[in-house]
DSSP file (Angstrom, degrees, kcal/mol; ACC not computed):
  #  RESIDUE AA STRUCTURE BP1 BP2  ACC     N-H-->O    O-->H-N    N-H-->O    O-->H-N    TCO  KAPPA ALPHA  PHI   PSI    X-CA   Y-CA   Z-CA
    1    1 A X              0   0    0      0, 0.0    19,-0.5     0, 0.0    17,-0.1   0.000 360.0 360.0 360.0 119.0  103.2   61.4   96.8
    2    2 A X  E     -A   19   0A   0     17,-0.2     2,-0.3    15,-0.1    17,-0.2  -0.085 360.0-174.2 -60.1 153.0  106.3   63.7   96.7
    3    3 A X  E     -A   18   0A   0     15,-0.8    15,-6.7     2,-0.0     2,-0.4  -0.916  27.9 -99.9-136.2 163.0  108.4   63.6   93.4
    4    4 A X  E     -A   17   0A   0     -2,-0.3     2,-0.3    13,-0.2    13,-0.2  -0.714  36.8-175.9 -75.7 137.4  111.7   65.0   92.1
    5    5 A X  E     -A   16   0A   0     11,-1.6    11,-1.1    -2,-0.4     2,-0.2  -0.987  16.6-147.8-146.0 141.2  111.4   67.9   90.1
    6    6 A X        -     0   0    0     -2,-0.3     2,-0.3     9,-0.2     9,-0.1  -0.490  21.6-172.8-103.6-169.8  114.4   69.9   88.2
    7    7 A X        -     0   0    0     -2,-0.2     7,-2.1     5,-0.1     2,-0.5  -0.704  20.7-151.7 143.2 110.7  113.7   73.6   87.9
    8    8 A X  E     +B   13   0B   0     63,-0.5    65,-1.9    -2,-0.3     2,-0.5  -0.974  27.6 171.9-106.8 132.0  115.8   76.2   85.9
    9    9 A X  E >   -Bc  12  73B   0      3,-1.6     3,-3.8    -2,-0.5    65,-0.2  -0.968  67.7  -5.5-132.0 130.5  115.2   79.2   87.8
   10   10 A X  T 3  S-     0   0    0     63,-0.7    64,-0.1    -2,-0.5     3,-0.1   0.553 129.8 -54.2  69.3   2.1  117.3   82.2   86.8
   11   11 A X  T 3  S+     0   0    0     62,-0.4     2,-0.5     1,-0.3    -1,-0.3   0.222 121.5 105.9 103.1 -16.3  119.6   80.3   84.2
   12   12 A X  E <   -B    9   0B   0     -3,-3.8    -3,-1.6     2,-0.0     2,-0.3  -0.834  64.8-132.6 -97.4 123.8  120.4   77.6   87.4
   13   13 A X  E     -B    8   0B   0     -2,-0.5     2,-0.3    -5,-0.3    -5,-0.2  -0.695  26.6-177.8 -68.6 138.2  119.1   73.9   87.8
   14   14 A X        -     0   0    0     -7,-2.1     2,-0.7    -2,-0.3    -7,-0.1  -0.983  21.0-143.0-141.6 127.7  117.9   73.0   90.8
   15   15 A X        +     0   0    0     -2,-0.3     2,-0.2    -9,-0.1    -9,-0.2  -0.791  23.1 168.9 -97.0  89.9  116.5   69.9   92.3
   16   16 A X  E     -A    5   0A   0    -11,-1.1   -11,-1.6    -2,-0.7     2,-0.7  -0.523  27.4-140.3 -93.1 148.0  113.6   70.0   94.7
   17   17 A X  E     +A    4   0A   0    -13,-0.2     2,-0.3    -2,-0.2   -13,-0.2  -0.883  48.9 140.8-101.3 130.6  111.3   66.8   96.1
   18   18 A X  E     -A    3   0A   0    -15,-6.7   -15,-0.8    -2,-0.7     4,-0.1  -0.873  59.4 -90.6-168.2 145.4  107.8   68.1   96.3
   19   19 A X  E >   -A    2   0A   0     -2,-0.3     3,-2.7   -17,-0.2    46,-0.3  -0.386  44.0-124.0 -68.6 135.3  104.2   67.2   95.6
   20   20 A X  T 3  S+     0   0    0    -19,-0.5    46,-2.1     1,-0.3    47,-0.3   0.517 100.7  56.7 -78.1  11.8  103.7   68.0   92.4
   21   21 A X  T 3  S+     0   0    0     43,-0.1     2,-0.6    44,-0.1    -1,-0.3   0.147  73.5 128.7-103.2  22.8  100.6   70.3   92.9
   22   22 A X  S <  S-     0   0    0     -3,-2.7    43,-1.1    -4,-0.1     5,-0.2  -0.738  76.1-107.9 -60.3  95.0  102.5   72.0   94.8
   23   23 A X  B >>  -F   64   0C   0     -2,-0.6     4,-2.7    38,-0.2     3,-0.8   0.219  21.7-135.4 -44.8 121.8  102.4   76.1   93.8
   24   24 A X  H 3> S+     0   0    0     39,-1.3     4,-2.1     1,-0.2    -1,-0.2   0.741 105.0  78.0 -49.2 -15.9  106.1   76.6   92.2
   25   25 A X  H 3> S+     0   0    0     35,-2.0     4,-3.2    38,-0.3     5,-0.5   0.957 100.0  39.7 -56.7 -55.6  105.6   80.1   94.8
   26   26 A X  H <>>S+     0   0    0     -3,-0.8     4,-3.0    34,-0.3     5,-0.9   0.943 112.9  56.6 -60.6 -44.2  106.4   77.5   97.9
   27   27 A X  I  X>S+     0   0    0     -4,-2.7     5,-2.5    -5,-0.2     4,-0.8   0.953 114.4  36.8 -75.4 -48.2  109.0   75.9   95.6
   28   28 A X  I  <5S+     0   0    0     -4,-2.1     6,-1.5     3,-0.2    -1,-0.2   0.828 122.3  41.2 -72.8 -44.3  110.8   79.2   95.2
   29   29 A X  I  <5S+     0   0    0     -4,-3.2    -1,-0.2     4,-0.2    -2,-0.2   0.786 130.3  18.3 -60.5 -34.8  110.4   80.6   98.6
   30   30 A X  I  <5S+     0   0    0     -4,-3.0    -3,-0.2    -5,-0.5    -2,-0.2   0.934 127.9  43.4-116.0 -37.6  111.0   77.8  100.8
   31   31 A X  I  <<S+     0   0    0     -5,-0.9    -3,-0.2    -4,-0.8    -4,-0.1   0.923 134.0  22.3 -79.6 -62.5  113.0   75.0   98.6
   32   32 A X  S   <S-     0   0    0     -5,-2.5    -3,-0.2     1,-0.2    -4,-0.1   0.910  97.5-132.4 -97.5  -3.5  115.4   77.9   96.9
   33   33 A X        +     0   0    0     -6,-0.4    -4,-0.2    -5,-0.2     2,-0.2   0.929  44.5 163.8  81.3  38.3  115.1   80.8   99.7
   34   34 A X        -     0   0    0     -6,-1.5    -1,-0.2     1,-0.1     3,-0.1  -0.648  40.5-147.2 -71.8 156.7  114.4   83.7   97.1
   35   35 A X        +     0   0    0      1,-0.2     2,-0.4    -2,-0.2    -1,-0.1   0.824  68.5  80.6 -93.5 -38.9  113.2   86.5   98.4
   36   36 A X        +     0   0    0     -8,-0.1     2,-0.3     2,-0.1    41,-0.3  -0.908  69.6  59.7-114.4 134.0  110.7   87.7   94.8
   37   37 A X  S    S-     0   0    0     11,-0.5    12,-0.3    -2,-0.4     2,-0.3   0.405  79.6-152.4 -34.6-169.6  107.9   86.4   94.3
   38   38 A X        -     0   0    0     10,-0.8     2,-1.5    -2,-0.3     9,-0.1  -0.993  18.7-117.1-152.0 131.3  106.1   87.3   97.1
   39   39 A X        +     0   0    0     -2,-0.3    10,-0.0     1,-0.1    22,-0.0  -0.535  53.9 148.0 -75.8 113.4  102.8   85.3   98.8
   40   40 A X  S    S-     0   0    0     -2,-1.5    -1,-0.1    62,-0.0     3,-0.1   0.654  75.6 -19.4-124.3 -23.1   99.7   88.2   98.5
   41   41 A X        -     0   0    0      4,-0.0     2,-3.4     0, 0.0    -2,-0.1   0.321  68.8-135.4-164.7   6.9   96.8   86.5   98.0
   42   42 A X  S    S+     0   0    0      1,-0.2    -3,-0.0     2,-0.1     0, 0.0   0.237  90.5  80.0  65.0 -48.3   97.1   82.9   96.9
   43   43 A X  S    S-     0   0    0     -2,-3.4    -1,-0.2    -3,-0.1    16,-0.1   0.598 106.7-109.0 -84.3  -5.8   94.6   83.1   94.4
   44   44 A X  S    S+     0   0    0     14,-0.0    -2,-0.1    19,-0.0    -1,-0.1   0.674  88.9 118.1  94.4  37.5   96.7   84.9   91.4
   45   45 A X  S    S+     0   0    0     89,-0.0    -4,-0.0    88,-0.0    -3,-0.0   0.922  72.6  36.3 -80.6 -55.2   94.4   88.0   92.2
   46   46 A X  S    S-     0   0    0     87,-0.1    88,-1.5    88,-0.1     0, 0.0   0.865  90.2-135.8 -48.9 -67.6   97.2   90.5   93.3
   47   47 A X  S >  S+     0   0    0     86,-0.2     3,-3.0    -9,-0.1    59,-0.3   0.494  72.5 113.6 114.5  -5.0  100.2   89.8   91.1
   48   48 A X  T 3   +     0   0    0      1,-0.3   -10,-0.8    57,-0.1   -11,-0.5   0.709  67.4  64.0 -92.4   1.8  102.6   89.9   93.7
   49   49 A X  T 3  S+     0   0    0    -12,-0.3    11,-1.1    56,-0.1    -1,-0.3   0.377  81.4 151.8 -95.6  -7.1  103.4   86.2   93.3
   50   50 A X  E <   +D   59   0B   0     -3,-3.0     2,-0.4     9,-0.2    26,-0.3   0.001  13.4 163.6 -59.8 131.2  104.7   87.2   89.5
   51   51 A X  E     -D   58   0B   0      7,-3.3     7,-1.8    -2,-0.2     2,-0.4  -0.800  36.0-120.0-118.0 150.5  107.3   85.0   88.2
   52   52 A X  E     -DE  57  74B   0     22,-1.9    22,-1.3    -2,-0.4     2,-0.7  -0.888  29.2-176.0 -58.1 114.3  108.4   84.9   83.7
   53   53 A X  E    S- E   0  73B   0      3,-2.0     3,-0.5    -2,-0.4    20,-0.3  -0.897  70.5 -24.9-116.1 103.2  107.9   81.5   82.3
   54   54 A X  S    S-     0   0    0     18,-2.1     2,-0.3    -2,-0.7    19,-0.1   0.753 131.1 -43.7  59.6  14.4  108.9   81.3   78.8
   55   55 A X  S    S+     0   0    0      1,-0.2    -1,-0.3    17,-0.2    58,-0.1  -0.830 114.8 123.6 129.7 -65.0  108.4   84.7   78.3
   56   56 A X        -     0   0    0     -3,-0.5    -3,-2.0    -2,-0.3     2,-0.3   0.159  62.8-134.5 -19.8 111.5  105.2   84.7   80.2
   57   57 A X  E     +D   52   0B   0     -5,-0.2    -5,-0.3    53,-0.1     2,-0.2  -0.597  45.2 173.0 -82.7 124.6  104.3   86.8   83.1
   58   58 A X  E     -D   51   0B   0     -7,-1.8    -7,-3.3    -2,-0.3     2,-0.8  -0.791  40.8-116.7-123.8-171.9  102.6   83.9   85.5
   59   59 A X  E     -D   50   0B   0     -9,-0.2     3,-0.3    -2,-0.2    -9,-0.2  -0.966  18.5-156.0-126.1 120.7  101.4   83.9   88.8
   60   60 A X  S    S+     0   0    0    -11,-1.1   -35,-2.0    -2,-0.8   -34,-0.3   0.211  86.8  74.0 -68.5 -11.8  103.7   81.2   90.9
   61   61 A X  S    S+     0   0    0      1,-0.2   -38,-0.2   -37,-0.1    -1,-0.2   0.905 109.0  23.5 -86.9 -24.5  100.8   80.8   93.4
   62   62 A X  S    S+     0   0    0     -3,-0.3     2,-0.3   -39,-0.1    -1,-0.2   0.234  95.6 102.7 -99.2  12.1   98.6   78.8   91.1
   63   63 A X        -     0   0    0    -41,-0.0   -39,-1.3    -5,-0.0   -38,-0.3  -0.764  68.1-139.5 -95.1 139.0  101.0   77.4   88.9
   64   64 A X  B >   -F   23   0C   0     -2,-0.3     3,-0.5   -41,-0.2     4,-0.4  -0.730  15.0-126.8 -86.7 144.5  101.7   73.6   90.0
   65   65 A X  G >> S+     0   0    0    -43,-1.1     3,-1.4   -46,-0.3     4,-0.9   0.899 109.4  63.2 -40.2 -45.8  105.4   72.4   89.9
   66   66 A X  G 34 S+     0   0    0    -46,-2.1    -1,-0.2     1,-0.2   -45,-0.1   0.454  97.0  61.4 -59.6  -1.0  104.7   69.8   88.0
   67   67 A X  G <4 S+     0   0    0     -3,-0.5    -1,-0.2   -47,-0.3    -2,-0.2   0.670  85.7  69.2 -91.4 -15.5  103.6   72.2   85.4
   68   68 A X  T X4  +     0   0    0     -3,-1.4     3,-1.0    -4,-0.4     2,-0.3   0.890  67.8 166.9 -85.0 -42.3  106.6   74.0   84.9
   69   69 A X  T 3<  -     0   0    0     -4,-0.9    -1,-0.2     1,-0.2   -63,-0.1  -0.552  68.9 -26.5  92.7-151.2  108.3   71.1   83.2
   70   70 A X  T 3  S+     0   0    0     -2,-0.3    -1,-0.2    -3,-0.1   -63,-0.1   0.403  94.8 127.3 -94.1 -20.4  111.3   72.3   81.6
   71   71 A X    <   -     0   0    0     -3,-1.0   -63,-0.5     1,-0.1     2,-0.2  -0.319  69.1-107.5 -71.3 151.6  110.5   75.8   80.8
   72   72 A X        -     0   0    0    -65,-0.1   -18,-2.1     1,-0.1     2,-0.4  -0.447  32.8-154.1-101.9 127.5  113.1   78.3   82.0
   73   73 A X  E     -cE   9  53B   0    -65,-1.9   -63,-0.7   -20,-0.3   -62,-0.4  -0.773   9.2-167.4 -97.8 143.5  111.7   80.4   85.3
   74   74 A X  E     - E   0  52B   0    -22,-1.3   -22,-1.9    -2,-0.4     2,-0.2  -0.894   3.6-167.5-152.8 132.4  113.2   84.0   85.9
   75   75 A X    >   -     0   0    0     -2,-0.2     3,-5.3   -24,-0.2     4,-0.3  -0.582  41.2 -78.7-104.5 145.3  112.5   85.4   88.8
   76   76 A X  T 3  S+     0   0    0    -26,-0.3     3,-0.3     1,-0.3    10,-0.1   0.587 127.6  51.4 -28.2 -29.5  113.2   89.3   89.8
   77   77 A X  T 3  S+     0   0    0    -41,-0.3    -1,-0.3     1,-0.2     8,-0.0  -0.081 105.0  52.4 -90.0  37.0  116.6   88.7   90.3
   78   78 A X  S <  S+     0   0    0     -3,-5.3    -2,-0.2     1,-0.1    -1,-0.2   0.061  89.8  72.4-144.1  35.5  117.3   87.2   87.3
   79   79 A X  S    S+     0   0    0     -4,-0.3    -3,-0.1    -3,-0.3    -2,-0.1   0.461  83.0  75.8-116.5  15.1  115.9   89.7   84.6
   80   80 A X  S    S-     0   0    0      6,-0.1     2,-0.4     5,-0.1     5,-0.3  -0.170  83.1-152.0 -91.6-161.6  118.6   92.2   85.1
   81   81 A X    >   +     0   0    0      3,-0.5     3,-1.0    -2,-0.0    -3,-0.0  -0.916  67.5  14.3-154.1 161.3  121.9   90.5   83.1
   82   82 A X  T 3  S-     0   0    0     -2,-0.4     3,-0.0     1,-0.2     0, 0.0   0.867 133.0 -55.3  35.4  49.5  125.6   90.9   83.8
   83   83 A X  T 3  S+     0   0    0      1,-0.1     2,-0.8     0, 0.0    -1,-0.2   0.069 113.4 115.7  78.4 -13.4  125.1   92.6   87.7
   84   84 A X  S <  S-     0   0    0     -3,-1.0    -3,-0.5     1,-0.1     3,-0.1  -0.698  70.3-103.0 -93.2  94.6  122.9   95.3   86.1
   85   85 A X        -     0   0    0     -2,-0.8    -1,-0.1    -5,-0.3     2,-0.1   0.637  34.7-104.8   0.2 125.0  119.3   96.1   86.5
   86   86 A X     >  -     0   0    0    -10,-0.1     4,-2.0     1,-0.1     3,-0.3  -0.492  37.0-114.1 -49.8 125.1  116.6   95.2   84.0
   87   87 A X  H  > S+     0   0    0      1,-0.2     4,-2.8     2,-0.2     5,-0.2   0.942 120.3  59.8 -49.4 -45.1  115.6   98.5   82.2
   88   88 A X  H  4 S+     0   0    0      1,-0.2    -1,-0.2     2,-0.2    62,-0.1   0.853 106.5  46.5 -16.8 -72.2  112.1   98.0   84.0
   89   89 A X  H  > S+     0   0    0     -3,-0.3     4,-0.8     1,-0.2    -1,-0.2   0.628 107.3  54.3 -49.7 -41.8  113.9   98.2   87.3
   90   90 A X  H >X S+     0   0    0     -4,-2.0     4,-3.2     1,-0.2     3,-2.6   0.996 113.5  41.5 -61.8 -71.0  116.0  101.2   86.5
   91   91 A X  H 3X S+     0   0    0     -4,-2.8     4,-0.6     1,-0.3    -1,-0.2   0.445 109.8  56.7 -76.4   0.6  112.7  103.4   85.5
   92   92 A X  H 34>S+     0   0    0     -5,-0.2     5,-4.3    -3,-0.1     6,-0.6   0.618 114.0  43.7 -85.2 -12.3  110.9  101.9   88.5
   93   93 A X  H X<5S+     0   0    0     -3,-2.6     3,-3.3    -4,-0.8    -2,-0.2   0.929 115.7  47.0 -60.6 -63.4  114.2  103.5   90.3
   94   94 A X  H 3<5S+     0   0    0     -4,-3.2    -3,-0.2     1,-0.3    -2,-0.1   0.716 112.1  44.7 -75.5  -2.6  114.1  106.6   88.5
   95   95 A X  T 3<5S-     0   0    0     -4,-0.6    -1,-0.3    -5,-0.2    -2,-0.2   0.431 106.2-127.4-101.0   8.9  110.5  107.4   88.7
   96   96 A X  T < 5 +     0   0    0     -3,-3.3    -3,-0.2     1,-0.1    -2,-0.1   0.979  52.7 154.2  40.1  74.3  110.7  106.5   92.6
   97   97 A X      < +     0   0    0     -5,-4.3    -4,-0.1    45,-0.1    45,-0.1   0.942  31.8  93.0 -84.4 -51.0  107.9  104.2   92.4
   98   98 A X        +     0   0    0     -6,-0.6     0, 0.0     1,-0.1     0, 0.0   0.011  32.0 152.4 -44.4 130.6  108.5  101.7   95.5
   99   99 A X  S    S-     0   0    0      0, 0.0    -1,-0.1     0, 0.0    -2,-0.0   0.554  91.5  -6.7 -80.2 -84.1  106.8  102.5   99.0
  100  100 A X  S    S-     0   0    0      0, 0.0    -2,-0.1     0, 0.0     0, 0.0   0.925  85.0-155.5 -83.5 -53.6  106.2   99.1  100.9
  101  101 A X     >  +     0   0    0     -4,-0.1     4,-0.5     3,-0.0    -3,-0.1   0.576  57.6 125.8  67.6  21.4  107.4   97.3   97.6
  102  102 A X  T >4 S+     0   0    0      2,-0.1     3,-1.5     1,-0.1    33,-0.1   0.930  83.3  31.4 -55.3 -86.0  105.4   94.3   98.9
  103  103 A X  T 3> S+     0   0    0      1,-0.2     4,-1.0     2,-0.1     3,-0.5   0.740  95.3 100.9 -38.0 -25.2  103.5   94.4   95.2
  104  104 A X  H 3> S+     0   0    0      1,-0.2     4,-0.9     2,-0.2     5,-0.3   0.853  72.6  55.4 -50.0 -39.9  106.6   95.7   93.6
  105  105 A X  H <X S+     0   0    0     -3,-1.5     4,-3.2    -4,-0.5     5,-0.5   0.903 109.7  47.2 -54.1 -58.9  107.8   92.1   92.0
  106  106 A X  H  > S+     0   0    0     -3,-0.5     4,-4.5   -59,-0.3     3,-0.4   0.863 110.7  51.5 -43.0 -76.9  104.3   91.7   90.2
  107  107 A X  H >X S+     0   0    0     -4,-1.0     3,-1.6     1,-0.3     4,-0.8   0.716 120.0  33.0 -51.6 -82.4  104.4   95.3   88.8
  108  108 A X  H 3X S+     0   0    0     -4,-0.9     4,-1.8     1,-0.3    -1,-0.3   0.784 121.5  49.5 -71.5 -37.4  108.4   94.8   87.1
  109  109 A X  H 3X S+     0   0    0     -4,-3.2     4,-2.0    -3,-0.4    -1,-0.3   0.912 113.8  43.1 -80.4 -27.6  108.0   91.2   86.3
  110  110 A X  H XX S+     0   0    0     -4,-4.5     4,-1.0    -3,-1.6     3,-0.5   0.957 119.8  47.5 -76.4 -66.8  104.6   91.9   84.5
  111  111 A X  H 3X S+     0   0    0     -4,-0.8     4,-1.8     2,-0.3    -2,-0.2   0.617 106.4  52.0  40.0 -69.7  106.2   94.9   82.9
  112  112 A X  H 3X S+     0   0    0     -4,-1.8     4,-1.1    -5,-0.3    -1,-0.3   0.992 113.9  47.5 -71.5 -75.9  109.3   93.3   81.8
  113  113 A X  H << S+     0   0    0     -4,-2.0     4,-0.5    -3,-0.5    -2,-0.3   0.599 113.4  48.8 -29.6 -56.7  107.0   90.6   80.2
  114  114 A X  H >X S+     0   0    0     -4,-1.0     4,-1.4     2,-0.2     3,-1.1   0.935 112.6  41.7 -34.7 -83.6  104.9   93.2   78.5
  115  115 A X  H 3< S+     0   0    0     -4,-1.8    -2,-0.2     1,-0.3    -1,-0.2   0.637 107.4  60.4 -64.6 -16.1  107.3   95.4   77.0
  116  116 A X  T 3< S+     0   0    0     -4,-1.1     3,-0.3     2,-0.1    -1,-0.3   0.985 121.8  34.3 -80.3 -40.2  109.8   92.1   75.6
  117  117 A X  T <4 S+     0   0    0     -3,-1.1     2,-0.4    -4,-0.5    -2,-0.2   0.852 136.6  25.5-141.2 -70.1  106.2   91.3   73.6
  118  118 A X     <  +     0   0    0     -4,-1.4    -1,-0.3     1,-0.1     3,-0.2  -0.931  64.3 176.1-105.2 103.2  105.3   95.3   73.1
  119  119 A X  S    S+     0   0    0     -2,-0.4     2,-0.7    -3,-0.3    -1,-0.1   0.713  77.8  30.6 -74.5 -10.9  107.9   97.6   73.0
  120  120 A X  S    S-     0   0    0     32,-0.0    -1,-0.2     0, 0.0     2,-0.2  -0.904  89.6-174.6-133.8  93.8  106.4  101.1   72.2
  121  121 A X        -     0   0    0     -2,-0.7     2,-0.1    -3,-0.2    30,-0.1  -0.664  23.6-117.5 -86.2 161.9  102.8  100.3   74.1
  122  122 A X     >  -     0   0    0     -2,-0.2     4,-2.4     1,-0.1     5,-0.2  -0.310  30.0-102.4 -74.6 164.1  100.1  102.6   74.0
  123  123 A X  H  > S+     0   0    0      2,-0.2     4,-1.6     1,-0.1     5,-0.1   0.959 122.4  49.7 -57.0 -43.1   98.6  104.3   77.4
  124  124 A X  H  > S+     0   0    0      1,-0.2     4,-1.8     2,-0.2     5,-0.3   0.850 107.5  49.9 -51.0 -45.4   95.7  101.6   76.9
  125  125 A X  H >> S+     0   0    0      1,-0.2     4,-2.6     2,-0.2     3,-0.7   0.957 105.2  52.9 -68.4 -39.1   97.6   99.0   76.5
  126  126 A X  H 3X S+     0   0    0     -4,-2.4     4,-1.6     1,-0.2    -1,-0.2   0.766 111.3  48.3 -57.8 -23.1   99.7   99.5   79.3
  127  127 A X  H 3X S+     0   0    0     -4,-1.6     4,-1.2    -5,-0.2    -1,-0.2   0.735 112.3  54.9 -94.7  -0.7   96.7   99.7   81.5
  128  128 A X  H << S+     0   0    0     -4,-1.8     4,-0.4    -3,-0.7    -2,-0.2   0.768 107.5  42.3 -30.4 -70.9   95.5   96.7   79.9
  129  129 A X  H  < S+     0   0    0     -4,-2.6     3,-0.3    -5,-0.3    -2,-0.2   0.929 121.2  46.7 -78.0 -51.8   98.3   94.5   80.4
  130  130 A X  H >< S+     0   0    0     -4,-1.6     3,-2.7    -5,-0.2    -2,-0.2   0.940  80.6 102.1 -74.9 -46.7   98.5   95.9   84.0
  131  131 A X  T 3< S+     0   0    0     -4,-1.2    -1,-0.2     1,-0.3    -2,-0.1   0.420  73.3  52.9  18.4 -90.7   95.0   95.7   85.0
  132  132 A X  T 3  S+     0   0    0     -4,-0.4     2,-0.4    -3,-0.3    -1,-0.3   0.472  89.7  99.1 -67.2   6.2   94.8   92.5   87.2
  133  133 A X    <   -     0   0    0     -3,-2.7     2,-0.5   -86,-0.1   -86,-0.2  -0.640  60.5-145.0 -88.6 146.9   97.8   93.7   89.7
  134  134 A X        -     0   0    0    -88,-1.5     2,-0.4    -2,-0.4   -27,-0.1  -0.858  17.5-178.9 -96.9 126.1   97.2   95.4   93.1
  135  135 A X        -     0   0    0     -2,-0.5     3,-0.5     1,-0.1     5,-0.1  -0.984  11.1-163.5-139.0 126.2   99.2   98.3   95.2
  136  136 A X  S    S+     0   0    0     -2,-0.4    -1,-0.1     1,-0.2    -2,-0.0   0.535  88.2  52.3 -82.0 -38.2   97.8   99.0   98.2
  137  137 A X  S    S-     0   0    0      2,-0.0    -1,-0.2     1,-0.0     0, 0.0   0.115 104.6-125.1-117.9  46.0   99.6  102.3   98.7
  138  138 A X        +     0   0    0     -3,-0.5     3,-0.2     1,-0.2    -2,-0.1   0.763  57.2 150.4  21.6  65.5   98.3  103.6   95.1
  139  139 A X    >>  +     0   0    0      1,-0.1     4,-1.7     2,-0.1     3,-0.5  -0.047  32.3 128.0 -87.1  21.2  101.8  104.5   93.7
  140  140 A X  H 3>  +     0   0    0      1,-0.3     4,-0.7     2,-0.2    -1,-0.1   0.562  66.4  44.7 -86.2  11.3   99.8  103.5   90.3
  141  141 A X  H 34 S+     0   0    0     -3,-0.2    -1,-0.3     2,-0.2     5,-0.2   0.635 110.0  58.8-113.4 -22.9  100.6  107.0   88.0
  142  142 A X  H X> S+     0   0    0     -3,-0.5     3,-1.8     2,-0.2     4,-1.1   0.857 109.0  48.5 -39.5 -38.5  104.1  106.6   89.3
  143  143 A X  H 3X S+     0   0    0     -4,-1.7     4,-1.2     1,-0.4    -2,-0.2   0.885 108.7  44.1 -83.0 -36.3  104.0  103.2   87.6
  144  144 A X  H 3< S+     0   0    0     -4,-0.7    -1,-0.4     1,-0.2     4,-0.3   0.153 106.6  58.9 -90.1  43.4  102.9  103.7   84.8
  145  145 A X  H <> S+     0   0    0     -3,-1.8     4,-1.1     2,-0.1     5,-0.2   0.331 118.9  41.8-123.6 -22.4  105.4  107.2   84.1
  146  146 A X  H  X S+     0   0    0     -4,-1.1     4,-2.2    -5,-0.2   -55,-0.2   0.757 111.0  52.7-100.4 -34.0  108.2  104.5   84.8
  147  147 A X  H  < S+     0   0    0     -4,-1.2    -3,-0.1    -5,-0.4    -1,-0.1   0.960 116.9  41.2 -46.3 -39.2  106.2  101.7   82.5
  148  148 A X  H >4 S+     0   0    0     -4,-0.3     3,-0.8     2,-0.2    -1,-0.2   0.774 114.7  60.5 -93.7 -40.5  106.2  104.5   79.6
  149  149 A X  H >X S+     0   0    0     -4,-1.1     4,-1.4     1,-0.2     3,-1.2   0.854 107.2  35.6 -79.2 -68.5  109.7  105.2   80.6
  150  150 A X  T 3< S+     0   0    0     -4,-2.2    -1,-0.2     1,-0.3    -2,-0.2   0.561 108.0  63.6-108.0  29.7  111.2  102.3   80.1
  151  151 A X  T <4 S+     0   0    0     -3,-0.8    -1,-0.3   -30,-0.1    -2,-0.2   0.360 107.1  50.9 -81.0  -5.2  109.1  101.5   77.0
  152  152 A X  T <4 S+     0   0    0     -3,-1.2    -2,-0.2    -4,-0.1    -3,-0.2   0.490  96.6  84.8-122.0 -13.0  111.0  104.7   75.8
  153  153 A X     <        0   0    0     -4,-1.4    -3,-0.1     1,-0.1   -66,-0.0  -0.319 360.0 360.0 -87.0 166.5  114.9  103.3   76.9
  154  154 A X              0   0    0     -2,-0.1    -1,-0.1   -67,-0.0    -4,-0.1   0.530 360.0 360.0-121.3 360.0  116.7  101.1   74.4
């Protein structure tokens, strides 16, 4: 049975009807028209469905709506602040990571997550922390030279 659900996505409230097992990925795509996350696999295998919950990088395809609650969603366009790019974003620029940029959201949002938690990571850790994401068109030593890279900005 559909329910009302509020959602702060990006610093906005928003009010969707939706069943509330419903993945918060549907709620983002099709109730607020965002473009990131991305649908890659459904099963939270990929990463490309990564979203920040309360600091937390999760994966918006398994996540219910009714599970989010109150806790504050931020989406790829909403980790950058006052019109300006997320340090992430910037070193994913400057190390000219993107190709398709299908996977890109997973990679900056888990990233961004990562680095608020540990800022000066090790090489292990970062391939740690990255592990469970997927890129198809193996840009993955780009990623991490921009990971390292904007462990290394202030």
């Amino acid at each position: 049975m559909p329910k009302k659900f509020t959602l702060n996505v990006d610093g906005k409230s928003h009010t969707i009807t939706a069943d509330p097992d419903m993945p918060l990925l549907y709620a983002l795509r099709d109730d607020l028209g965002l473009k990131n996350p991305r649908f890659g696999c459904g099963l939270a295998q990929c990463g490309a469905c990564t979203v920040i919950i309360d600091g937390e990088a999760v994966r918006s395809c398994i996540t219910a709506v009714e599970d989010v609650g109150k806790k504050k969603v931020t989406t790829l366009a909403g980790i950058g602040k006052n019109g300006k790019a997320h340090k992430v974003q910037e070193a994913f620029i400057a190390e000219q990571v993107p190709q398709c940029g299908y996977c890109l959201n997973g990679w900056v949002m888990t990233t961004a997550a990562f680095l608020e938690k540990n800022p000066k990571p090790s090489d292990a850790q970062i391939r740690d922390a990255l592990s469970g994401l997927k890129c198809r068109c193996g840009t993955h030593v780009a990623i991490l030279r921009a990971v390292k890279r904007a462990a290394a900005m202030a």
